[in-house]
C-alpha positions in Angstrom: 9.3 -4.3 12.7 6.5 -2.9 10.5 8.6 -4.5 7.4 8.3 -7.7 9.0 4.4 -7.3 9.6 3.9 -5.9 6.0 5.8 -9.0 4.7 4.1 -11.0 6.4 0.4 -10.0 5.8 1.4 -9.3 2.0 -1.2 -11.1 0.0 -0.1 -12.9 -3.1 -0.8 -10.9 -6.2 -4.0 -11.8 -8.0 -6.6 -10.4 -10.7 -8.4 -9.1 -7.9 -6.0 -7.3 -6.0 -4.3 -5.7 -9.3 -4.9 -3.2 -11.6 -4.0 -2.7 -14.7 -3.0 0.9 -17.2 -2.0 0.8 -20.9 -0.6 3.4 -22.4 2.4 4.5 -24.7 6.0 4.0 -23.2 7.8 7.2 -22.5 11.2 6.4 -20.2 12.3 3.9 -17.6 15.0 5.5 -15.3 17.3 3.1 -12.6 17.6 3.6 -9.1 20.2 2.2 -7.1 19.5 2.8 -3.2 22.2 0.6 -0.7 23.3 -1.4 -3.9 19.8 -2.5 -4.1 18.2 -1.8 -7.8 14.6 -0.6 -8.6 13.5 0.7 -12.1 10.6 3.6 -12.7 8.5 3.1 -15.6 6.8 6.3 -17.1 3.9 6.6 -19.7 2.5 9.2 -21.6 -0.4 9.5 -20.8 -0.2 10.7 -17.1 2.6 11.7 -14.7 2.6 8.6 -12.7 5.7 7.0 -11.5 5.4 3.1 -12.3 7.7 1.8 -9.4 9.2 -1.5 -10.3 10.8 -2.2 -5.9 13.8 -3.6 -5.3 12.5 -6.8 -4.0 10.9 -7.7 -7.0 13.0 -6.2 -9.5 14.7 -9.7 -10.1 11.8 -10.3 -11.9 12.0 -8.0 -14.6 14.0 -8.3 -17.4 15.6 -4.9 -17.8 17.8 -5.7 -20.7 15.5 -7.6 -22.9 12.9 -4.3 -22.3 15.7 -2.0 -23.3 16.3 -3.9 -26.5 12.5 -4.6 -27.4 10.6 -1.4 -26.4 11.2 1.9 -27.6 9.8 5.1 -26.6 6.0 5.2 -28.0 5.6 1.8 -28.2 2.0 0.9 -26.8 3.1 -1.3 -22.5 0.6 -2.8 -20.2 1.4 -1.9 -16.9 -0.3 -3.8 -13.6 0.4 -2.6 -10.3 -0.6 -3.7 -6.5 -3.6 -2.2 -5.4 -2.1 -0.6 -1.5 -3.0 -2.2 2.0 -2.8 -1.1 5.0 0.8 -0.9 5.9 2.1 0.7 3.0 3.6 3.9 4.7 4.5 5.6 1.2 2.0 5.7 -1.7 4.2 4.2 -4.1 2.4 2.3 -7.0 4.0 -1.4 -6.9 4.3 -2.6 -10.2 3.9 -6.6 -10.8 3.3 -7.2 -14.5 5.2 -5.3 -17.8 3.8 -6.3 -21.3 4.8 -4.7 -24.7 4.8 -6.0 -28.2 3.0 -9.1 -27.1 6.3 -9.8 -25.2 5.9 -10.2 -21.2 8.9 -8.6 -19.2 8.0 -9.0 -15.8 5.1 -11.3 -14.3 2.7 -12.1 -11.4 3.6 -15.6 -11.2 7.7 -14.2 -9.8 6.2 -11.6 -7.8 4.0 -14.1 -5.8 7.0 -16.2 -5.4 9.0 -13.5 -3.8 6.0 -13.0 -1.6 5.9 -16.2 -0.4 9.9 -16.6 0.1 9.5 -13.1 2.0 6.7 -15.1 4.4 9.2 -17.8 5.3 12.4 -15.9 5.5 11.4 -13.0 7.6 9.8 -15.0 10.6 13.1 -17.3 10.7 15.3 -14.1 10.8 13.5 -12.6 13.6 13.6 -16.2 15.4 17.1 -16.2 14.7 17.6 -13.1 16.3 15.3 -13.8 19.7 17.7 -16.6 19.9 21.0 -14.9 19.4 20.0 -12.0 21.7 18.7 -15.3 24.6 21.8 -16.8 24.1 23.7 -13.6 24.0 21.8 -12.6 27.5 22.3 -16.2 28.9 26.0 -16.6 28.6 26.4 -13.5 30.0 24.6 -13.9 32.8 26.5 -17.3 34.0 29.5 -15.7 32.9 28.7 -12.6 36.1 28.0 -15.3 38.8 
């Protein structure tokens, strides 16, 4: 239930609501959690864990990064500033840029957002529905 608030009072990504590191590339590391892929992008210059999530992770192109950037090579990172609802302080990363080359951007990330805000409320109306149904047919089914 908290998803479905979070997803639903998610703001699109913006200049304001960002902000934005550069610094020199050190590793990205892959995490597959229930078949769902998310990447980690580390810099150099602090200890922070860059967390590209799952549900944006179609926007980056992992491949083309792997083949263009190479350890030392000078990234922009920008990330979601937190709201509320965010249980876990886990930086959100929504834009990659190195070598003048973009791997992920805002532009996908927002479009996820919004697909999120239209899915989510039709599941759960799905669902209301299903359990109604569910309790209805049973109920004439007793009598």
């Amino acid at each position: 239930m908290l998803v479905a608030i979070n997803c639903l009072l998610a703001q699109s990504i913006n200049t304001q609501n960002i902000t934005t590191v550069k610094g020199r590339f050190n590793v990205i590391k892959v995490g597959v959690t229930r078949g769902d892929t998310s990447y980690n992008l580390y810099i150099n210059e602090n200890d922070n864990n860059y967390k590209i999530i799952a549900d944006w992770s179609g926007c980056f192109q992992y491949s083309y990064f792997l083949n263009e950037v190479k350890q030392g090579d000078e990234i922009t990172i920008s990330f979601k500033n937190g709201n509320v609802f965010d249980l876990f302080k886990i930086i959100k990363v929504v834009s990659v840029v190195a070598n003048n080359k973009t791997f992920m951007n805002m532009d996908c990330v927002n479009l996820h957002i919004e697909d999120d805000r239209t899915k989510i409320p039709l599941f759960c109306l799905a669902a209301i529905v299903f359990m109604w149904g569910y309790w209805f047919l049973r109920g004439t089914k007793l009598k």
